[in-house]
N, C-alpha and C positions, 0 to 999 in steps of 0.2 A: 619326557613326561615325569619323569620320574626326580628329575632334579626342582620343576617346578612344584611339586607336592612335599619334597623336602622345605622346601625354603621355604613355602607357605607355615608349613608345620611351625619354622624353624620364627616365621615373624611373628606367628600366634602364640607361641612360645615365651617371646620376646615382649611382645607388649600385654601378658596377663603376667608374667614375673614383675614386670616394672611398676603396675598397679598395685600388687603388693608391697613394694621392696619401698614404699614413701615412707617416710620418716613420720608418726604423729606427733605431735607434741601435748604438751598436759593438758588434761581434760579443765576446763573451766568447769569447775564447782559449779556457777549461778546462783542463787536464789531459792532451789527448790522447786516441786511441784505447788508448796503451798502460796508461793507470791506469782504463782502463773507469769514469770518472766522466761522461762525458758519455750521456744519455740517447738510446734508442734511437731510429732516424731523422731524429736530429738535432731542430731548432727550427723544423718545419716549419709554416707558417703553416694554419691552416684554418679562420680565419676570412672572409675572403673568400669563400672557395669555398661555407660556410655559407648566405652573405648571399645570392648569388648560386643557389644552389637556394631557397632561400625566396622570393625576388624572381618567380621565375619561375613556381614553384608558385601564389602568388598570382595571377598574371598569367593564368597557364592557368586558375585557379577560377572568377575573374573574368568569365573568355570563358565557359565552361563557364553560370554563371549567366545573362551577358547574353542568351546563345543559349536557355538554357530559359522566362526570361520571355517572351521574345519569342514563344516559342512558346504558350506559355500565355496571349498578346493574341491573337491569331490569331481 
């Protein structure tokens, strides 16, 4: 049990480092607020935030299953 909460830790770990650690590159100027070309809420990242609910969801599934097998040996 104990090696499997490691290594969960240790992937969640893993893939919220990697969502940070991406490289940006230079912001495009654009146009301004005043020629309304830039799109709405800006370039806001929500791929992390993605990964990061998926990661989790599986982690919770996970548990969810480990715990119903378990019971079903019993």
């Amino acid at each position: 049990m104990k090696k499997l909460k490691y290594f969960l830790a240790l992937i969640i770990c893993f893939l919220t480092v990697s969502g940070f650690s991406q490289m940006l590159g230079p912001e495009d100027p654009g146009s301004g607020p005043e020629a309304g070309d830039d799109p709405i809420g800006g370039s806001a990242p929500i791929g992390s935030g993605i990964v990061i609910l998926l990661s989790l969801g599986a982690a919770y599934g996970g548990k969810k299953l480990f715990y119903l097998n378990k019971l079903k040996s019993r």
